[in-house]
N, C-alpha and C positions, 0 to 999 in steps of 0.2 A: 284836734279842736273841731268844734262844729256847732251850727247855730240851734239855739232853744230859743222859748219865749220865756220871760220871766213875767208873772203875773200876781196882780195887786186888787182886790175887785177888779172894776172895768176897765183898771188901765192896764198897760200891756206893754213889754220891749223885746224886741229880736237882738239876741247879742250872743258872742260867743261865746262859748264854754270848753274848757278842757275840762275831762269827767276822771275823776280817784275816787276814794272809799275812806273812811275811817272808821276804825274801828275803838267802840264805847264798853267799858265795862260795869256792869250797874250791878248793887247787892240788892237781892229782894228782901221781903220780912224777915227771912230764916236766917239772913247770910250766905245763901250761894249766890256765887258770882254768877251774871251772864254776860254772855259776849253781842253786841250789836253791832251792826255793821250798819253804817250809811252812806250813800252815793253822794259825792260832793261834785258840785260845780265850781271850778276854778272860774272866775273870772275882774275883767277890769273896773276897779271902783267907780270910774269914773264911766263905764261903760252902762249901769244901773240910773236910767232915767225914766221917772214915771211923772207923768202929767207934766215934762216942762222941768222938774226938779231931780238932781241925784238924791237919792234915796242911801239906805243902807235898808239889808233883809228883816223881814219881822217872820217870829214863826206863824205858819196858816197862808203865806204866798205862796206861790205853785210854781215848776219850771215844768214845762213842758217842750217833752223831746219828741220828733216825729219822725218815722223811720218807715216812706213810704204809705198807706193809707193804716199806718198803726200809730197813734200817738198816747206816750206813756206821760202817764202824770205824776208828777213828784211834789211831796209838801215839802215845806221847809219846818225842819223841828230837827230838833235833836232829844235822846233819854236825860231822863236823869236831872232834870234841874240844867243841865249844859248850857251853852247858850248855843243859839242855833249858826250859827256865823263865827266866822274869825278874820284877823286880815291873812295872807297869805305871805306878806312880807313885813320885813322890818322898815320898810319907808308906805307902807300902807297904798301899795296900786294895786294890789287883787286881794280879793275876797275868797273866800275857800267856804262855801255856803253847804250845809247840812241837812241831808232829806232823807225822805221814805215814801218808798213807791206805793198811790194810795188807789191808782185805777189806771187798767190803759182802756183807750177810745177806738173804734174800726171807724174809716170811713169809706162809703161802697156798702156793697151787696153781702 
């Protein structure tokens, strides 16, 4: 586990995350399959408040991961028509949120 920011425009939450992958299979126009992969954040429903209110993911929020003066940024989307999100349990306390890395940040020299 380890802390990201999860972000919404201007508002913002530090919360934790355990990080998996899932893997999406999509047909293009031809019919060949491709295989995607996306970095999922596990985290607590109830832990996603933005402005005062629990929220659930929309695609186009960001989580950003910082690892020292590197910080990577992740959209939330998923392929394929998908939805970008799921819960992670059958009683609905974690989310298992779906992304692609769309830029990392240096900070420093």
């Amino acid at each position: 586990t380890q802390l990201v920011s999860y972000q919404r425009g201007a508002d913002s939450v530090e919360l934790a995350a355990t990080i998996g992958r899932t893997e999406f299979e999509q047909a293009d126009e031809y019919g060949v399959l491709h295989r995607i992969e996306a970095r999922d954040y596990i985290i607590r429903t109830a832990d996603l408040l933005l402005a005062g209110e629990t929220v659930l993911p929309k695609a186009g929020d960001q989580i950003r991961e910082t690892d020292g003066t590197i910080t990577h940024v992740y959209e939330v989307m998923a392929p394929g028509g998908e939805p970008p999100w799921r819960y992670s349990d059958p009683y609905r306390v974690a989310l298992r949120i779906h992304t692609k890395h769309v830029k990392t940040e240096t900070d420093g020299p």
